[in-house]
C-alpha positions, 0 to 999 in steps of 0.5 A: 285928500278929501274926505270923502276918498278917505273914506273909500279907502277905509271901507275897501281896506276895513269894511266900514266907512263911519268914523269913531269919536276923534278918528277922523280928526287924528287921521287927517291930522297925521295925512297932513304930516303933523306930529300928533298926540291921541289919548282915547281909552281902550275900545276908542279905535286908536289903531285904525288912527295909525292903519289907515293913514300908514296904508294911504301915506307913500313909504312904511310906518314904523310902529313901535310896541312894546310886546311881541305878542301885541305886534303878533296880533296887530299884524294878524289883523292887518294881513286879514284885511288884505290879500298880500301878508307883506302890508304889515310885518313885525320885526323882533327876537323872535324871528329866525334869520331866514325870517327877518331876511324876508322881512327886510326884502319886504319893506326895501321893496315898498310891499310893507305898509306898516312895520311893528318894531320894540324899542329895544330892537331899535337900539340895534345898530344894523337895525338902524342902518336897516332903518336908513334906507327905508322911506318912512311914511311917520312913526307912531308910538303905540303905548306911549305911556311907557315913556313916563316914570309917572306911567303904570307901565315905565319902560327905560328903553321908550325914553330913548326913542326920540333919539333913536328916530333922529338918528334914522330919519325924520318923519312925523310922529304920532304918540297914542295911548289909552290911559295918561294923566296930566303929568303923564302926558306932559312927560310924553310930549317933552320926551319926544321932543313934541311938545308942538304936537295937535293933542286929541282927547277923547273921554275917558268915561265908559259908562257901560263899565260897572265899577265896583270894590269888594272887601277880600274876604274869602275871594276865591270862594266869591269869585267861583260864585260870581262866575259861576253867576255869569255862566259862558262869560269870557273874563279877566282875573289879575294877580300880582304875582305868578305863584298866586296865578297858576294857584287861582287857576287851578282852584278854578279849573278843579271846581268846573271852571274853564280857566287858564293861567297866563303870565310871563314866566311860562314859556312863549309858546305856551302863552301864546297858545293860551290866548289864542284859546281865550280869543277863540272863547274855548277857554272862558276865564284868563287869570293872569299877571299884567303880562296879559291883556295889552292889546287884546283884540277881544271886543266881548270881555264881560268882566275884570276882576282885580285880586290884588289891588293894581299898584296905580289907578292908572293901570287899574283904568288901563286893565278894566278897559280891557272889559265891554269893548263892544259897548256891551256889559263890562263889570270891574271888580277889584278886592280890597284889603289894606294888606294889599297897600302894606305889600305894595308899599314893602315891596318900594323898600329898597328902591331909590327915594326918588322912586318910593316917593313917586310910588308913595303917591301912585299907591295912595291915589289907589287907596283913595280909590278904593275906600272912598265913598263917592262915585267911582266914576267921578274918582277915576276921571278926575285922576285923568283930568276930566271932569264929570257933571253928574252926581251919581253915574248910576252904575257903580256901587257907592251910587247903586249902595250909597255909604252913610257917613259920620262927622270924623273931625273930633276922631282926627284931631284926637289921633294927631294928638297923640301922633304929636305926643310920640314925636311923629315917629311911629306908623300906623298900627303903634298909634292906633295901639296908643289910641285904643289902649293896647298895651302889648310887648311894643307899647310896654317897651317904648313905654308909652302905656305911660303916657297921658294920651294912652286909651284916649280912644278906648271906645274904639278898636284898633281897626276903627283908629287905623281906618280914621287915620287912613282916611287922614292920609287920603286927605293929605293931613299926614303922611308916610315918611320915605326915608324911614317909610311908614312912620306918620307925619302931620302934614301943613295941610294937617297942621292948619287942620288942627288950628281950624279944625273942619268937616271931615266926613268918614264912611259908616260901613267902611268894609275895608278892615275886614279879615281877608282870609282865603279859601284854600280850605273848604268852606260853604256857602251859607251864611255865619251863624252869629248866635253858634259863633258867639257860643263857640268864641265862649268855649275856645275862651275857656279852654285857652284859660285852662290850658293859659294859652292865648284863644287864638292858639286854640282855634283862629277867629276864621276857623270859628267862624267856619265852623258856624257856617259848615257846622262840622259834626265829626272830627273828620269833618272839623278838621277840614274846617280852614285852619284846624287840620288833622292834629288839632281837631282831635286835641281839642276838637271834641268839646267844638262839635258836641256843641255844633251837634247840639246847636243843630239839633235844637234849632233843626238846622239843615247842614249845607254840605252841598256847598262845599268848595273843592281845593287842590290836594295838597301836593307837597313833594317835600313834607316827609324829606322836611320832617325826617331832615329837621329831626336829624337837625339838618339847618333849614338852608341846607334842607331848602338847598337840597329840596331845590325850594327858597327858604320861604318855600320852605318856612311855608312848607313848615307852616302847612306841615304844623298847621295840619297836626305835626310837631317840628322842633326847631330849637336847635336852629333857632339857637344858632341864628336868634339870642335866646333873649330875642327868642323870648321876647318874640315867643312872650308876644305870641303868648300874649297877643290878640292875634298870630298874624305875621304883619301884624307883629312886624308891626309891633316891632317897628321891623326890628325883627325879620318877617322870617324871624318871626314865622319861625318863632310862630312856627316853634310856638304852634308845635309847642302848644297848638298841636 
């Protein structure tokens, strides 16, 4: 077929007739029945390069997808540009037998051009008797990056599917996919036994994507201002888990904001509807889990915003290119804390090495992402193998802000020499520990507050020593082991490194180490009030040693903080500060505002009410049933079983029940599920620690304790002293 015939074809059948970036060299390509491999980013057109030579080409495409909600939409497309609905059919689960029977009809008549099928429905013996006897025009692999363990989205069943189509019929093959590093594309083309197939590559820069990474710190309050700044935007929240989605979402809806949930826990119809609503712009914002997005035909997407940190890059490129498809303005904002890597990495425990060693990598490529300081755009096309000529892109945020940096060297070598002094068998925060001087119970028990090289680094905090030596596994000087994960070992590149010690550059405003807090609590939108911070820190200090009780029983350093920036006057108004609660603001909340009220009046501060986040009500169906079960001393499992909630729900009920002012004594179950020496081992920490947080003593006691173990404690500790 000549050029120009093709070219007809595809404005009589799509309206236009001008080829984008390698179109027209894959669609002659597969015209001239060759197998053929397409890597073009999201936006590029890879389904035009499998549509129009499947309506030119005598018999049916089999088009093979991993959703249905994607074939859903893919064949929506097609009957739009054609007045027959029989051009194109999906044929999966979810179709009755009267359905799937006209679809049969449809395709053994020669009516249906391309035919949209999941793998696992090919697995089906009829499906492939059905298969026998229709005459295949090639099979195109949409998604192809499922084949490979490599890819941010491993199927098992793709892995299959060679065999599968050799037991069918053979035809040519054409893979496509929008995101694939080197290896990954090597795992594709040898699984489909295709490794003679024509290649097109098409860049993968979109330079009118802005990449930027924020550090996690109040997220929902920034991410209700930033929509809020791009008003009748539509975009794209995701989230890791579910739970955090519909919790977004609601938080959003109840501050004006015209969102919706989505992920695949909630039923189809209801999926379906919710992006037909966002498709249809009558609802601006979808915050959702990586269930959605995969095909989404919507060209006019302004912005994508990672809450949680995606568990490769990969599928961080895969999820931003869902923005400005139209060439217009897309904006890429992921939220970073290093917490996030830690919850990546805990949820690999468990999985086969082979896994946690591919995940390992995965993770630390994303963490290099994220806390590097030179060009994003560089960063993320160099993981796909392409190189970018410039130096600075000029739309993303280490170009736009650039970071200053400083000579790191004397710091690394000080750290490995005390990850050399302790044997290599410790993790992250116990070497920082040893780096800074932080005797706590951990240290004191290994004795390494002994050792030569403890408060070597006292200079610095602990943040600063964790930052260097994240930085150090960026650079591959150490590493996380996997069969004990998380223990940090010198690597040879880190061994020469120590023999002939060079630059190594680590950024001056690393934002990253930041406390991530969350707005579930009202909190305003100025700025902290460093000099009534400062004074409120001195009074907590001297009411936690009157009562001898670590400051942050008193009031968390966020709580503080809060409270330098809303300036609550009233107890009422104090305990809506995040983290005080009812109880605690009338214990020892009266000091805290006549301060606050003075603080206002001297210096003739306007007070900014007007700014105040609203929250979802507290809709906790269980506390009263909780608090009547345990004063009859009920055993937790038993009053989760009867709530119907986990006993992680439950602990969380707990939580908000103490945090909020009521006492729960627990006593009587710890005595029967902890010794009484490990209860008090656990309680003298939280006696002397700087801080309360759950990963952080799980940290200290190298896993040795649960993290449930240690919530209860805490939980014991709170309602013993903190109400």
């Amino acid at each position: 077929m000549d050029i120009d015939y093709i070219k007809d074809k595809m404005l009589f059948h799509f309206g236009f007739n001008t080829f984008k970036g390698k179109q027209k060299e894959v669609i002659t390509n597969i015209l001239k029945n060759r197998n053929t491999f397409v890597l073009m980013p999201t936006g590029g057109g890879k389904s035009l390069c499998y549509q129009l030579p499947a309506l030119l080409k005598e018999g049916t495409a089999i088009v093979i997808s991993p959703l249905i909600a994607l074939m859903k939409n893919q064949v929506d497309a097609m009957r739009g540009f054609n007045q027959n609905d029989s051009i194109a059919h999906f044929y999966n689960s979810s179709l009755t037998k009267a359905q799937a029977s006209e679809v049969r009809r449809d395709v053994l008549a020669g009516k249906t051009k391309l035919l949209y099928v999941a793998p696992e429905s090919l697995t089906r013996g009829s499906n492939i008797e059905f298969l026998k006897q229709v005459k295949i025009s090639f099979y195109a692999i949409d998604e192809a990056h499922c084949i490979s363990e490599w890819g941010h989205d491993f199927r098992p069943e793709y892995r299959n599917i060679r065999n599968i189509i050799e037991d069918i019929q053979q035809a040519p093959v054409i893979a496509l996919t929008a995101t694939a590093t080197p290896k990954v594309q090597q795992d594709i083309l040898k699984n489909l036994g295709m490794v003679d197939a024509d290649v097109y590559k098409s860049s993968f820069n979109r330079s009118n994507l802005y990449y930027e990474v924020r550090p996690k710190s109040n997220p929902e309050k920034m991410l209700i201002r930033f929509i809020n700044e791009n008003k009748n935007k539509s975009g794209i929240i995701y989230c890791l888990s579910r739970k955090k989605v519909e919790q977004l979402a609601e938080t959003l809806q109840v501050n004006g904001i015209n969102a919706a949930p989505y992920h695949a826990g909630l039923e189809a119809s209801k999926r379906s509807n919710t992006q037909d609503l966002f498709l249809k712009e009558e609802v601006k914002v979808i915050v959702a889990t990586i269930a959605f997005g995969m095909g989404i035909d919507k060209p006019d997407v302004r912005f994508v915003i990672h809450y949680d940190m995606p568990k490769s890059l990969e599928a961080y490129y895969q999820e931003t290119g869902r923005a400005g498809r139209d060439g217009g303005e897309g904006k890429c904002i992921a939220l970073y804390s290093y917490k996030d890597i830690e919850k990546l990495e805990r949820f690999m425990q468990g999985k086969p090495v082979a896994e946690q060693e591919i995940g390992a990598q995965l993770i630390e490529e994303t963490m290099s992402y994220a806390e590097s300081s030179i060009c994003r755009r560089i960063s993320l096309l160099n993981y796909f193998g392409e190189d970018y000529s410039q130096d600075n892109c000029g739309n993303c945020d280490n170009c736009l802000k650039p970071k200053e940096e400083f000579e790191g060297k004397d710091y690394l070598l000080t750290a490995m020499k005390v990850i050399k002094e302790v044997q290599q068998k410790y993790k992250i925060g116990h070497i920082a520990n040893i780096l800074s001087g932080v005797a706590n119970a951990t240290i004191k028990s290994f004795k390494h507050n002994e050792l030569k090289t403890f408060g070597i680094g006292k200079e610095k905090d602990v943040k600063f020593w964790s930052m260097i030596i994240r930085r150090a596994l960026i650079e591959k000087y150490l590493m996380k082991e996997i069969e004990q994960y998380g223990v940090l070992k010198i690597t040879e590149a880190g061994e020469n490194f120590i023999k002939n010690p060079k630059s190594f550059p680590v950024s001056e405003n690393n934002i990253f180490d930041v406390e991530e807090t969350s707005s579930t609590a009202q909190v305003s939108g100025g700025a902290t009030d460093t000099e009534l911070a400062s004074m409120l820190m001195s009074l907590r200090e001297q009411i936690a040693k009157k009562e001898d009780l670590p400051p942050y029983v008193i009031f968390q350093e966020p709580s503080i903080h809060d409270m330098a920036t809303q300036y609550p006057v009233t107890i009422d108004e104090l305990a809506k500060i995040q983290g005080v609660g009812t109880g605690k603001a009338k214990r020892y909340g009266k000091k805290f505002i006549e301060l606050i009220a003075k603080h206002v009046e001297v210096n003739d501060i306007d007070r900014p009410q007007d700014m105040v986040l609203k929250t979802v009500a507290n809709k906790s169906k269980h506390k009263i049933h909780i608090i009547k079960a345990i004063d009859s001393q009920k055993d937790l499992e038993t009053i989760a079983d009867a709530q119907g909630i986990s006993m992680d729900e439950l602990i969380k009920e707990m939580e908000a029940i103490v945090f909020s002012g009521t006492k729960l004594n627990i006593d009587y179950y710890l005595a029967d599920v902890l010794d009484e020496e490990y209860q008090e081992e656990l309680y003298d920490y939280f006696r002397e620690a700087d801080t309360d947080k759950i990963a952080v003593a799980y940290e200290e006691f190298e896993g040795d304790y649960s993290e449930e173990e240690i919530r209860l404690i805490r939980l014991q500790f709170y309602s013993e002293n903190g109400i």
